[in-house]
N, C-alpha and C positions, 0 to 999 in steps of 0.2 A: 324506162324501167324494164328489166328482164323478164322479169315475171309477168306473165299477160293470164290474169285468170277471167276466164268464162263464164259470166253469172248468165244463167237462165232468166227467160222475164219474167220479172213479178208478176204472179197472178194470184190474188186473195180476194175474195167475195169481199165486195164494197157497198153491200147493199143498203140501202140508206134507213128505207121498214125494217125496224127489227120488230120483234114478237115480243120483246122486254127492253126495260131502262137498258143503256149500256152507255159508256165514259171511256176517254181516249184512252190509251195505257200509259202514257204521260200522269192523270191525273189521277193518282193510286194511292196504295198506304206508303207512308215515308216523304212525302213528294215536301219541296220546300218550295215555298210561291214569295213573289217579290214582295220585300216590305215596300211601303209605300208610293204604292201605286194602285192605278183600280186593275181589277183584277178579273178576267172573262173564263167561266165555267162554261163548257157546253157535252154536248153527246148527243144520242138519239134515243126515240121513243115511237111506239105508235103516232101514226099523225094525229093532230088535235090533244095530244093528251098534254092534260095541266104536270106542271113540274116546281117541285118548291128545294130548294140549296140551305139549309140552316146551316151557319156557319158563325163560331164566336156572339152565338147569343140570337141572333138574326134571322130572316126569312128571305129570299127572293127567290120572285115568281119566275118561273117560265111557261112558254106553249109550244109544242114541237109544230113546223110549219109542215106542209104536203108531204115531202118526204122524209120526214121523221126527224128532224133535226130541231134543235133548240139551241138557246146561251144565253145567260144571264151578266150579270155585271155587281162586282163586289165591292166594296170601296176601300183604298187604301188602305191596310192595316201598318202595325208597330213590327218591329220587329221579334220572334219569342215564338211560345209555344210547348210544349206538343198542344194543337185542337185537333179536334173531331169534325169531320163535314158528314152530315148526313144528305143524303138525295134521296127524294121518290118522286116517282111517276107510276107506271102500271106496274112496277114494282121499287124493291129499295134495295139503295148499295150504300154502307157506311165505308168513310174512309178516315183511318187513321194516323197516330202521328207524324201529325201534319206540320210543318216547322216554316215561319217564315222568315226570311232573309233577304240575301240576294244571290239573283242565277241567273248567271254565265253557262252561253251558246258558247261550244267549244268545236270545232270543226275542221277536217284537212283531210292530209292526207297517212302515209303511217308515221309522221313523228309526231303525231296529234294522238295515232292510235297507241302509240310503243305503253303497255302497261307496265307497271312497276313489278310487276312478274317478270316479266323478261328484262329488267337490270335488278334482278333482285341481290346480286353479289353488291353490285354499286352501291345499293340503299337496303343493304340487310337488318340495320339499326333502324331506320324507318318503317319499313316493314313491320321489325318486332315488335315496337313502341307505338305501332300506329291506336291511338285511341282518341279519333275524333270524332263522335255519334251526330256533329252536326255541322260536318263536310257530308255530303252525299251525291252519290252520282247516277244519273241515266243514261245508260248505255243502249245506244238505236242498232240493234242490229243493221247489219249488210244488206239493202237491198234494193235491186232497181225498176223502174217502171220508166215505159217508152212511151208507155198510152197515156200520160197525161199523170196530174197531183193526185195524189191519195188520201182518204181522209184520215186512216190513223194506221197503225202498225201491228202487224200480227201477237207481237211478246214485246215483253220490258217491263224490268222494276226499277226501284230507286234503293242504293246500299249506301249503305253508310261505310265511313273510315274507319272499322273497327276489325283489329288482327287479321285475320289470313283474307276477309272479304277485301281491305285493299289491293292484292295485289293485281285486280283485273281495274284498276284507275288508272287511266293516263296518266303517264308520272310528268307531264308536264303540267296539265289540268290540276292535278292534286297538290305539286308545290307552288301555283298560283293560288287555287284556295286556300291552299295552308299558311299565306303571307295575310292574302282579306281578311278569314277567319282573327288570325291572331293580333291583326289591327284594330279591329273594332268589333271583334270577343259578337258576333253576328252569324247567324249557320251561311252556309254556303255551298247550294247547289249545281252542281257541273250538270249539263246537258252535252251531253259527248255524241257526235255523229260525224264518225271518220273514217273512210278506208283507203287504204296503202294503195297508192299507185295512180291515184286516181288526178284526173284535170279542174282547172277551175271551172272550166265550161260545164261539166255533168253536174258542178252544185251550184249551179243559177237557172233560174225558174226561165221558161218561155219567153216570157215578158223581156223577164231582165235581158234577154239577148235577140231584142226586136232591133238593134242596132247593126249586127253580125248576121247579113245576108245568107253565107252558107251555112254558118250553125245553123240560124233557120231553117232552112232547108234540107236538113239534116234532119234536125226534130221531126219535120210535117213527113219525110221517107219513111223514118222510124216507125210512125204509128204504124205503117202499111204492114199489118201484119204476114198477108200472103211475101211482102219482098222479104221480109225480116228473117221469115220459117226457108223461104229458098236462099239464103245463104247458109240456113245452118243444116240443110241437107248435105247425104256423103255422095262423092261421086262414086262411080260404081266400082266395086270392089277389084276388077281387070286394070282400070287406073291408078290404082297406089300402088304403092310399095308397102310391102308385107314390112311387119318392124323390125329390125335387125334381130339376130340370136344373139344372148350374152353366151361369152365362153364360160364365164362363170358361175352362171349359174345350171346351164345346161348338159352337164355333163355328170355321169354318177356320183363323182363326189362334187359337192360344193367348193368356192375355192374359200369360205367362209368357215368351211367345217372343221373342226380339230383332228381330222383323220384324212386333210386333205394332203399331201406331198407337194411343195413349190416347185416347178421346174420354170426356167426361163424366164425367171423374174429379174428386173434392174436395180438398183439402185435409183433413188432420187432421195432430196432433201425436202422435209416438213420443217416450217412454212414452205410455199411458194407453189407458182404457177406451171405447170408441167409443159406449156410453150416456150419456159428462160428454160428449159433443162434438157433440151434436146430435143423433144416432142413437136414434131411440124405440123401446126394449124388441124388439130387432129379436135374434131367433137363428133361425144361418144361417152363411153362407159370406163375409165380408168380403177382398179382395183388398188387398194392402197394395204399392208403387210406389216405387221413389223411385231417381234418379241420382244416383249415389257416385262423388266424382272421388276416383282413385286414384292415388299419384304414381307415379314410374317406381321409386323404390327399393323399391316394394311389386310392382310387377310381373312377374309370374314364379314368385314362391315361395310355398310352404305359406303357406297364414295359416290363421288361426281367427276366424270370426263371433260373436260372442256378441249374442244376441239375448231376453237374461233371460230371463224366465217369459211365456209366453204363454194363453192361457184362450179355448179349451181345445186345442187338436189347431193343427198349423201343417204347411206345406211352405216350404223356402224355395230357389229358382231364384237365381241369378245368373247374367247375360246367356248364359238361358235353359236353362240345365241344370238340374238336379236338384240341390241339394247336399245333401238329406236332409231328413226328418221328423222330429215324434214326434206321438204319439196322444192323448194326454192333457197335461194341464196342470203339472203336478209338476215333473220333471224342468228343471234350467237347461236354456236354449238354447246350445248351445254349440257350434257346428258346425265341421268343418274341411273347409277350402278347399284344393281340387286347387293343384298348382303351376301349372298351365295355365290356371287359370280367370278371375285377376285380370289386368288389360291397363290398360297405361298410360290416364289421363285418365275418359271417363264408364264407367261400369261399373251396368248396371241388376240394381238389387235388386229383387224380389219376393216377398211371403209369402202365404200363401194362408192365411186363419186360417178356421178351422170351429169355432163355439160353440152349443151346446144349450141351456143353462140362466143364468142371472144374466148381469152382466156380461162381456162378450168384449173381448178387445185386448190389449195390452201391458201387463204388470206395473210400475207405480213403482218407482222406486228400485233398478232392477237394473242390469247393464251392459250395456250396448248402444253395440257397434264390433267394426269386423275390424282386426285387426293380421295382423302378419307381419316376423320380425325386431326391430328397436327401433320398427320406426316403428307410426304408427294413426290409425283414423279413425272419426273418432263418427260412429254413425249416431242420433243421435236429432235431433230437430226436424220439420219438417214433411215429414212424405208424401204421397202423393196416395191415395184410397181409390176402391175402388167393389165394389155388393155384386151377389155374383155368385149366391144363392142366399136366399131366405125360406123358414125352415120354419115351416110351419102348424102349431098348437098340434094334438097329437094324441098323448095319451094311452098308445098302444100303440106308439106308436114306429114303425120301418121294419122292425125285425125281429120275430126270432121269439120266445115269450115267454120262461119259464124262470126257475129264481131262481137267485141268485149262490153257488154252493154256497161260496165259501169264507167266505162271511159264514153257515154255518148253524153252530145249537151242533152241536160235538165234530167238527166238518167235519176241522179243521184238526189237529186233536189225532189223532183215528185215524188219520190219514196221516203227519202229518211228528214227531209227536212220539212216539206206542207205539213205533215200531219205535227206537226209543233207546232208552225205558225199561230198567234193569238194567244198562245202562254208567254206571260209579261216576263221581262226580262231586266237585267241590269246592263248586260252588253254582249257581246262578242267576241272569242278568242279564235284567231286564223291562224293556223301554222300547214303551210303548201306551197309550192310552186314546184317541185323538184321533176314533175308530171311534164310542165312547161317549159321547162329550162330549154328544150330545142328552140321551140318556140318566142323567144324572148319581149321580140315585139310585139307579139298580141296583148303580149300581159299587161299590156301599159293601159290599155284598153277594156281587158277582160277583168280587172282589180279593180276598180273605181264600178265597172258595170257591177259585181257582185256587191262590192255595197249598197249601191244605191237599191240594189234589190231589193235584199233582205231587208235594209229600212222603210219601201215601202209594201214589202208584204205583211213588216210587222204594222205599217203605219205608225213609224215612226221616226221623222228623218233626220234626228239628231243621234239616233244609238248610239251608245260609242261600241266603236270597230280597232279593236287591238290586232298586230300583228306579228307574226316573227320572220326576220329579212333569213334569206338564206346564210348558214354556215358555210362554212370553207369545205371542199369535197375534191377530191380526184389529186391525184399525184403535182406536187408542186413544182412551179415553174420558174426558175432564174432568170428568168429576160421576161422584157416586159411583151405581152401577149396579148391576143382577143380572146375571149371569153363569154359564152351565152350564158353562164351563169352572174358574172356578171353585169352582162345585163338586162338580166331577172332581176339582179338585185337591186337595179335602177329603177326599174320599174316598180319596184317595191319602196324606194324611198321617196318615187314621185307620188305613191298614192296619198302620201302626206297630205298634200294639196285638197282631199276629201275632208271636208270638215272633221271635225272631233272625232280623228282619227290617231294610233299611235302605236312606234312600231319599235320594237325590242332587238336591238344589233345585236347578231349571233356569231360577225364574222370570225372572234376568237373562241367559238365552241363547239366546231367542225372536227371530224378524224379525217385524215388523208383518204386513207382505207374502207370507209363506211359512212355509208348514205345514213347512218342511225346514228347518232353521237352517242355516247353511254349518257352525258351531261346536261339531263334534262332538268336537275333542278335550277339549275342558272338560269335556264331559258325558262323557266318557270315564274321564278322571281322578277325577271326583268318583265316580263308580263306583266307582274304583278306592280311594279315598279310605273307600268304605263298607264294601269287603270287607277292606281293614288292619283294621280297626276290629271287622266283626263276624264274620269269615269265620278271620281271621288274628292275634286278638286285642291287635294292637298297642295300645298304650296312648295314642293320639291322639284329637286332635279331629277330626270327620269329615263334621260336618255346620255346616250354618249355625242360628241361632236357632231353636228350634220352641216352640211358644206351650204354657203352663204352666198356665197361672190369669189372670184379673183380679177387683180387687177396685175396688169403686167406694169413693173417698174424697171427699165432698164434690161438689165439679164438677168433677170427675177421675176417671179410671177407671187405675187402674196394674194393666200387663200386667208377666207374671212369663215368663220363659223358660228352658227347657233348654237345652243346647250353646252358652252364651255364648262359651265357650273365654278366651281372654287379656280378654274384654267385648265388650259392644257397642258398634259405632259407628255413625258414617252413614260410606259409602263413597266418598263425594264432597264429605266436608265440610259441606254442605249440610244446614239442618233438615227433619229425619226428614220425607218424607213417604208419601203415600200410607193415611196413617189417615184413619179416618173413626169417625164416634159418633153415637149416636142415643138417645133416650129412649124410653120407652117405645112411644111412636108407631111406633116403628122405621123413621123417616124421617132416613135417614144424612145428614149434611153432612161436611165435611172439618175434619177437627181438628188442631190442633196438636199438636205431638208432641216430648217430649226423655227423653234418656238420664237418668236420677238414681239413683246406687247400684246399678247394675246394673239396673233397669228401667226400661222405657217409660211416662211419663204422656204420657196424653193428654185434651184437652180442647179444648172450644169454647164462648166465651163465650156464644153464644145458646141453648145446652143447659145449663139450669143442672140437671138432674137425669137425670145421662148413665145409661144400662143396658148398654148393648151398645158394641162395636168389630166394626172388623174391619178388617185390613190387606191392602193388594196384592188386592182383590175387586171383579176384573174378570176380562176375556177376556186384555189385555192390559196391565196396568198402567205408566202414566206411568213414574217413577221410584223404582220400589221398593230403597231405597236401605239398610234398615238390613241390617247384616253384623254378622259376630266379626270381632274382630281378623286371627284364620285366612285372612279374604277369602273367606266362604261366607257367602253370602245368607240374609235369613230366608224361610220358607216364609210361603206369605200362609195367613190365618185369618181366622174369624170367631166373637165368641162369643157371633150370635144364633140357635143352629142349632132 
């Protein structure tokens, strides 16, 4: 990931004496607890002090031990609600409605976090119609700890799915509960603890990676406070480099100002990268130009800018204000325009782009125009450019050093995931690895390690563990290729092998152009799709194709698969592609490929003594077209591993 943000280490008083009763912030007003199952209350109190939990009619004791802690045990309730829980001890806290169902651990990295705010064009109708009071979500803020697990969390409440409070739900999370919900008419609450960018190693506990010698010992360096503080010291100010001047902003007029005069500006074309357009390996600060006539019926009112994906950080002015930023590259462009700011006829845009590393400019293939009411106006085609900043290659950068604590192992786990441990659950939703993808072979290691984690911090070693395989990403390749994404995504398919586990093929819900797909409800669904199936024992099809066996016949290789469901097709009619075959050489070419009896032959006449396949093995796969009937994808494979 491009973006490398900095979090400071968590430090929050952990004291375990309090002076009064006190309850995790998980277990609050709105909170939905598992229907049947038992069910563990706990917090702290003076020590020795007696504790009583009424709950749906009931009493249970507690006693806080030495250091202030207690927990009691509830017993399985029904599904339903709103109840009331009272608690005292040396004082009282009511909580109320209390709703119980089932709740789903949801967790990763930002396609776990992406909220329904940020595709809100996507799922505008969603949005407006959102009225489910018993969907609800807990949102864990960001945070990391090196010193060890935490017992609960500084903030958090629990919302419900109603009008504008949706739009901060993980719009994966939320059309996953929105399928349980409407299955079996049950609330259903999401536990959300996800941040962008992050590895699978920073959300597995100590323990869990007692296997991974250097993560270990990584951890046991981490704690060492004195090393940790001397890496994020500056060196002295006679060593850096002062940070470059913008020309543009340094100079009496602004080049952003409407009183500013252009001299010496280019030509380039919106979209695209300003390295295809003449600009040699240059990062820096590029200023982006251009007069936008705007008619009168747009004049006046709200609009919205959209200004796709930019690489990496932007500002953008209109005739000469501020209309906003963002910092990093990810996020759509999507700006909203004051009513005051659009004016009949020319109207000057300005964007200020700042890029560090690869290519800088505007993303392909996104939207770019402001509207307002029915009308709009494309901004793409030619701008005028000019750079207002060259940064010199250097090493240490402008700042101070430090490493990124939420990318270290168990960063993320002793912060945002301990202090949940022991709130019962229905299962687990995983959507990650994009952190990993360099790394491909650990994951094969590191994905089996995290579950088995989390099932035994919850002690429980059948949970079920749903998961989503990696989508299709990065610019598509016509010959067949090597790819660490895919094989991430192998590694994703072998986690199968993990008991009561199950995993939701995304390969057809990828952008070329964007690590964020807009199309999170699919990948929601098919989640949803895997917990019928392994969480909920319905008797369904739940997944797309997953690779069985091949046997080689002659100059043919026949692949065998599981979850055919009603069989295999191609999804577009089209002959199957996306195989490939190789002999022994294991010099793949592209092969032909058809349905026969339930399985795939494949062949290529210039291999007459085929060994190996492998399907959809890329970053991004062309047309990975074979399906079930169901309309679920097959997962790509390979079987020269």
């Amino acid at each position: 990931m491009k973006q490398i943000v900095f979090l400071a280490l968590l430090c929050w008083a952990t004291t375990t004496t309090q002076a009064q009763l006190r309850l995790p912030k998980l277990i609050s007003d709105g909170m939905v607890l598992q229907r049947d199952a038992a069910l563990t209350v706990w917090g702290w109190d003076k020590p020795a002090e007696k504790i009583t939990v009424r709950f749906n009619g009931k009493n249970y004791k507690a006693t806080t031990d030495k250091d202030g802690k207690w927990q009691t045990k509830l017993p399985p309730t029904a599904a339903g609600g709103p109840f009331v829980m009272d608690v005292t001890g040396s004082s009282g806290i009511t909580i109320k409605d209390i709703l119980v169902g089932d709740v789903w651990f949801c967790s990763g990295q930002s396609n776990m976090v992406h909220q329904l705010d940020i595709h809100d064009v996507t799922y505008a109708d969603e949005i407006r119609t959102a009225n489910y009071p018993q969907i609800r979500q807990f949102w864990v803020p960001t945070l990391t700890s090196l010193q060890g697990p935490q017992q609960d969390l500084p903030a958090g409440q629990w919302k419900a799915a109603v009008g504008e409070a949706v739009r901060p739900f993980s719009a994966v999370a939320y059309f996953f509960a929105k399928q349980i919900h409407s299955k079996y008419n049950v609330p259903v609450g999401i536990i959300n603890a996800s941040v962008g960018g992050t590895p699978i190693e920073a959300w597995t506990s100590e323990e869990g990676l007692a296997d991974f010698s250097a993560l270990k010992a990584t951890i046991a360096k981490n704690k060492d406070t004195t090393y940790i503080n001397s890496l994020s010291r500056r060196p002295p100010s006679t060593n850096r480099p002062q940070p470059p001047v913008d020309l543009g902003t340094s100079g009496n007029t602004k080049w952003y100002d409407i009183a500013y005069t252009p001299k010496g500006w280019r030509p380039i074309n919106v979209p695209g990268y300003w390295e295809d357009q003449g600009i040699k390996e240059l990062n820096g600060v590029v200023w982006y130009r251009k007069e936008v006539n705007i008619p009168t019926s747009m004049a006046g009112k709200p609009a919205r800018a959209f200004l796709g994906r930019i690489v990496d950080a932007d500002e953008l002015y209109i005739n000469g204000k501020q209309i906003g930023r963002y910092t990093y590259m990810y996020p759509q462009r999507r700006y909203n325009v004051p009513a005051d700011m659009l004016k009949p006829g020319k109207n000057v845009f300005v964007v200020r782009v700042t890029n560090t590393a690869g290519k800088g400019g505007f993303v392909p293939d996104k939207p770019y125009y402001v509207f307002a009411g029915a009308d709009t106006v494309d901004l793409k085609g030619t701008w005028q450019y000019k750079v207002g900043t060259v940064y010199k290659p250097f090493g240490g950068g402008f700042g101070g050093g430090g490493i990124s604590a939420q990318n270290q192992p168990a960063a993320l786990y002793n912060a945002m995931i301990a202090p949940e441990v022991g709130y019962a659950l229905k299962g687990f939703c995983w959507y990650q690895g994009e952190s990993n993808a360099g790394r491909p072979q650990e994951y094969a290691a590191l994905m089996p390690a995290l579950i088995n984690d989390w099932r035994a911090r919850w002690k429980q070693s059948n949970l079920p563990f749903l998961y989503v395989q990696l989508p299709g990403f990065m610019e598509y390749n016509y010959l067949p290729s090597e790819s660490g994404w895919a094989v991430l995504r192998e590694a994703q398919l072998n986690a199968l092998s993990v008991p009561n586990t199950a995993m939701a093929v995304a390969i057809d819900l990828g952008e070329w152009n964007d690590i964020h797909p807009d199309n999170k409800k699919a990948v929601g669904e098919r989640l949803a799709l895997a917990a019928l199936k392994t969480a909920y024992h319905e008797n369904i099809v739940s997944s797309g194709p997953l690779y069985q066996s091949a046997a080689v016949d002659g100059n043919k290789i026949v692949v065998s698969f599981t979850n055919e469901g009603g069989g295999l097709i191609s999804n577009d009619g089209e002959p199957l592609g996306e195989f490939a075959i190789a002999g022994n050489d294991k010099k793949f070419v592209w092969a032909n490929a058809k349905i026969e009896g339930g399985k795939v032959v494949v062949w290529n006449d210039d291999v007459p003594a085929p060994q190996y396949v492998r399907y959809a093995w890329a970053d991004n796969p062309v047309n990975p077209n074979l399906y079930n009937k169901e309309g679920l994808p097959a997962s790509p494979f390979r079987t020269d591993k």
